[in-house]
N, CA, C and O atoms as a DFTB+ gen file, in Angstrom:
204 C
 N C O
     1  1     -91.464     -16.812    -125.406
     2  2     -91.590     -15.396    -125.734
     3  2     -90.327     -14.668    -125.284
     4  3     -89.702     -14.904    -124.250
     5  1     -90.095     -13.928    -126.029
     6  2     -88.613     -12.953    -125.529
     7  2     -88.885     -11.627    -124.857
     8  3     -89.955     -11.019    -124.884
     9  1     -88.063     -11.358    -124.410
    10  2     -88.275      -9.699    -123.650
    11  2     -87.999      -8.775    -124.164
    12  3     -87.465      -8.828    -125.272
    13  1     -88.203      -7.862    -123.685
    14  2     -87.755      -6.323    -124.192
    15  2     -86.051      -6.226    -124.384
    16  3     -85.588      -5.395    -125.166
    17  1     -85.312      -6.988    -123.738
    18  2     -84.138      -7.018    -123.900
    19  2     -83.755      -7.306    -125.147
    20  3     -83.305      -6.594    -126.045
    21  1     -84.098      -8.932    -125.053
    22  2     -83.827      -9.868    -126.283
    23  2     -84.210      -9.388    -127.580
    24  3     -83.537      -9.505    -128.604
    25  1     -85.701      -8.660    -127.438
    26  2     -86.003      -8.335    -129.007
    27  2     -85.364      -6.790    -129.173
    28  3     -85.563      -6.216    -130.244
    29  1     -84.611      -6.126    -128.139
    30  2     -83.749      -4.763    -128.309
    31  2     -82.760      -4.924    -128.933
    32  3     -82.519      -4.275    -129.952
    33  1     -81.664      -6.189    -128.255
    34  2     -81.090      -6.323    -128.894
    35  2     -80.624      -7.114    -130.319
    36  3     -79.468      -7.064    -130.737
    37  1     -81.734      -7.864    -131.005
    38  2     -82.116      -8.457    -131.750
    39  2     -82.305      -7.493    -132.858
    40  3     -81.653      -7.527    -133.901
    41  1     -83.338      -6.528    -132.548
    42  2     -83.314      -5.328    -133.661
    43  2     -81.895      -4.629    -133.973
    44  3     -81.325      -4.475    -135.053
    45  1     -81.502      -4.243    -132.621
    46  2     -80.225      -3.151    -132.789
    47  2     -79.100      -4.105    -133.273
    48  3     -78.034      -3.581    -133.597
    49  1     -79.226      -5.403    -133.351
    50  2     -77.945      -6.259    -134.194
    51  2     -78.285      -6.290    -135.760
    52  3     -77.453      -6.414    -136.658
    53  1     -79.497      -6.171    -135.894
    54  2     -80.571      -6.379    -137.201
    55  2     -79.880      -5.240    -137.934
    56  3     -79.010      -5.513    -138.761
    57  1     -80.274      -3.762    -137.636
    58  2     -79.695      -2.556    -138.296
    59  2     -78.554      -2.085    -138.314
    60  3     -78.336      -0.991    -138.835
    61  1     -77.624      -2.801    -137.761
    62  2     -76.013      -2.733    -137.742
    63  2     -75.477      -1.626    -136.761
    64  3     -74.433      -1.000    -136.942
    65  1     -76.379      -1.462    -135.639
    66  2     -76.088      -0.802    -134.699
    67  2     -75.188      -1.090    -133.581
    68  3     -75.384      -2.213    -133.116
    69  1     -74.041      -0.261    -132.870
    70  2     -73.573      -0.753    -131.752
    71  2     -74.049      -0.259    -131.089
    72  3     -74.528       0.867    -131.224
    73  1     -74.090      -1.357    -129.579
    74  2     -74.307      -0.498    -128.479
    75  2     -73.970       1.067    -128.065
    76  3     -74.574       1.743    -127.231
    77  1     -73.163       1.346    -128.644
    78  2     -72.828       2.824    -128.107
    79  2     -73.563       3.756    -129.242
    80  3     -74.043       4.837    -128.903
    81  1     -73.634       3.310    -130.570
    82  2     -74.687       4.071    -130.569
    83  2     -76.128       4.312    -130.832
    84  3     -76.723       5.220    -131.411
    85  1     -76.726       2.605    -129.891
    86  2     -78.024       2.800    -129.771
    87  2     -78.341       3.831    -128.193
    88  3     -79.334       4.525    -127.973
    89  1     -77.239       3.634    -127.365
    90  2     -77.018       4.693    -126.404
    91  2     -77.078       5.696    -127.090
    92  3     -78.107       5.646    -127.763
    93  1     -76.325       6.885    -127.339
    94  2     -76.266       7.830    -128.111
    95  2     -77.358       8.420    -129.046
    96  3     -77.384       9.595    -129.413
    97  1     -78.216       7.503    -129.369
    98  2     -79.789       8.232    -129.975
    99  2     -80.437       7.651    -129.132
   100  3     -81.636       7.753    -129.388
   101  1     -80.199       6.973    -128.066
   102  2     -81.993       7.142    -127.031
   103  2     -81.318       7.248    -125.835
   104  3     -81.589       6.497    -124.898
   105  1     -80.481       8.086    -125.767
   106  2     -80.101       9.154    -124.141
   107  2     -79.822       7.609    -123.081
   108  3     -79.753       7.769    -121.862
   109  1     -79.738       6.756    -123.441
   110  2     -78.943       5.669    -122.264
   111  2     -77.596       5.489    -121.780
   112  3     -76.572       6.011    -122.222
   113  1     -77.742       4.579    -120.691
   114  2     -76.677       4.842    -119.959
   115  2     -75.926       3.052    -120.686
   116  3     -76.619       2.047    -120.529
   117  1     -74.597       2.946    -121.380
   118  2     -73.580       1.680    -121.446
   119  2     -74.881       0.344    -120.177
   120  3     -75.769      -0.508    -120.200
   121  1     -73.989       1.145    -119.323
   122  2     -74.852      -0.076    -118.038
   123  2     -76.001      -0.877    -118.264
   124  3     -76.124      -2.086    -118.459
   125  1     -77.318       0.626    -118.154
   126  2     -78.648       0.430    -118.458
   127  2     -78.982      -0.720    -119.414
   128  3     -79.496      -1.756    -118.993
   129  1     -78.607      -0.477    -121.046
   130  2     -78.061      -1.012    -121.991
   131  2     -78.157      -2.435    -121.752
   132  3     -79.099      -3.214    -121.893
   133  1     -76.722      -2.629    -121.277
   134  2     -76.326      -3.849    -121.041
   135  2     -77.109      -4.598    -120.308
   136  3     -77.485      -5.734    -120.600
   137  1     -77.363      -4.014    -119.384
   138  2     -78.666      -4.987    -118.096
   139  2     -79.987      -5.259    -118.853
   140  3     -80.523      -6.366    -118.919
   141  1     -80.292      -4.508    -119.224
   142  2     -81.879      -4.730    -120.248
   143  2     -81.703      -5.316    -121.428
   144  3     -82.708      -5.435    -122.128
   145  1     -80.187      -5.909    -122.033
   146  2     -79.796      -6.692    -122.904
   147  2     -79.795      -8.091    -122.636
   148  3     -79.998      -9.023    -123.413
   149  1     -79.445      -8.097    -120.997
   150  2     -78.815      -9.225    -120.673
   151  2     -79.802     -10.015    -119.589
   152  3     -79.563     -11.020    -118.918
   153  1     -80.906      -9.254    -119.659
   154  2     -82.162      -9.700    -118.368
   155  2     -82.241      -9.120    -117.111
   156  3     -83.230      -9.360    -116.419
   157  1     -81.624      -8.613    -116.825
   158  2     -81.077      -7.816    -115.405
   159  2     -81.443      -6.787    -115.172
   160  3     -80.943      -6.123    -114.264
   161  1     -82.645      -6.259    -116.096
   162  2     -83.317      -5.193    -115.914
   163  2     -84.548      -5.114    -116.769
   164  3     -84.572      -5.449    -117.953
   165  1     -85.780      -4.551    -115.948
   166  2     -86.539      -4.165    -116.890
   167  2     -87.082      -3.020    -117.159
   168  3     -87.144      -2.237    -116.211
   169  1     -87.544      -2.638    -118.278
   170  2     -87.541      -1.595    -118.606
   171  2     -89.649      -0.980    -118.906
   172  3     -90.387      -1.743    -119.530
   173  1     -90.282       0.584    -118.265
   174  2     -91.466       0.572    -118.366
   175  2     -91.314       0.894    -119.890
   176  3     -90.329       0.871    -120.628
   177  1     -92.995       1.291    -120.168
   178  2     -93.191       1.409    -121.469
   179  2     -92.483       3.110    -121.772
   180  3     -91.954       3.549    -122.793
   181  1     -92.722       3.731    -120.532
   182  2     -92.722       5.590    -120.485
   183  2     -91.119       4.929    -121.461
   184  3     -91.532       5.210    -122.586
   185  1     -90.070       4.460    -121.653
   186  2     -88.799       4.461    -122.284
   187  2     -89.141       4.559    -123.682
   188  3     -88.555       5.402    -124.362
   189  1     -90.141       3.698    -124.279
   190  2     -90.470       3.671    -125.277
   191  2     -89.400       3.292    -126.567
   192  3     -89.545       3.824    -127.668
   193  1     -88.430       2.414    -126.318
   194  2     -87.629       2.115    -127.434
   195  2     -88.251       1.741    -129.004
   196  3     -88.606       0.629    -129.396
   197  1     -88.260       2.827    -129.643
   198  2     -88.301       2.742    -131.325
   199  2     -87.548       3.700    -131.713
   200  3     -87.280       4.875    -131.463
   201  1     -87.187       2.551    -132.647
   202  2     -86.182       2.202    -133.318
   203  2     -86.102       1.540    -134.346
   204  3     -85.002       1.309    -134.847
């Protein structure tokens, strides 16, 4: 099963999004981003990424 990371960034590669600007429409921080991309963070539901 994958994480919230993996299937974040899985979608946001899907719709031809870059990181900066899946930052930029859901108020995140580069860092944040990256850590919850990369496993190094997890994220509650209150974030609610849709997208």
């Amino acid at each position: 099963m994958s994480n919230v990371g993996e299937r974040s960034k899985e979608r946001r590669r899907g719709i031809g999004w870059t990181s900066d600007q899946l930052c930029a429409k859901a108020g995140l921080s580069k860092c944040f981003l990256s850590e919850l991309e990369n496993g190094q963070r997890s994220v509650s539901a209150a974030y609610g990424l849709d997208f």
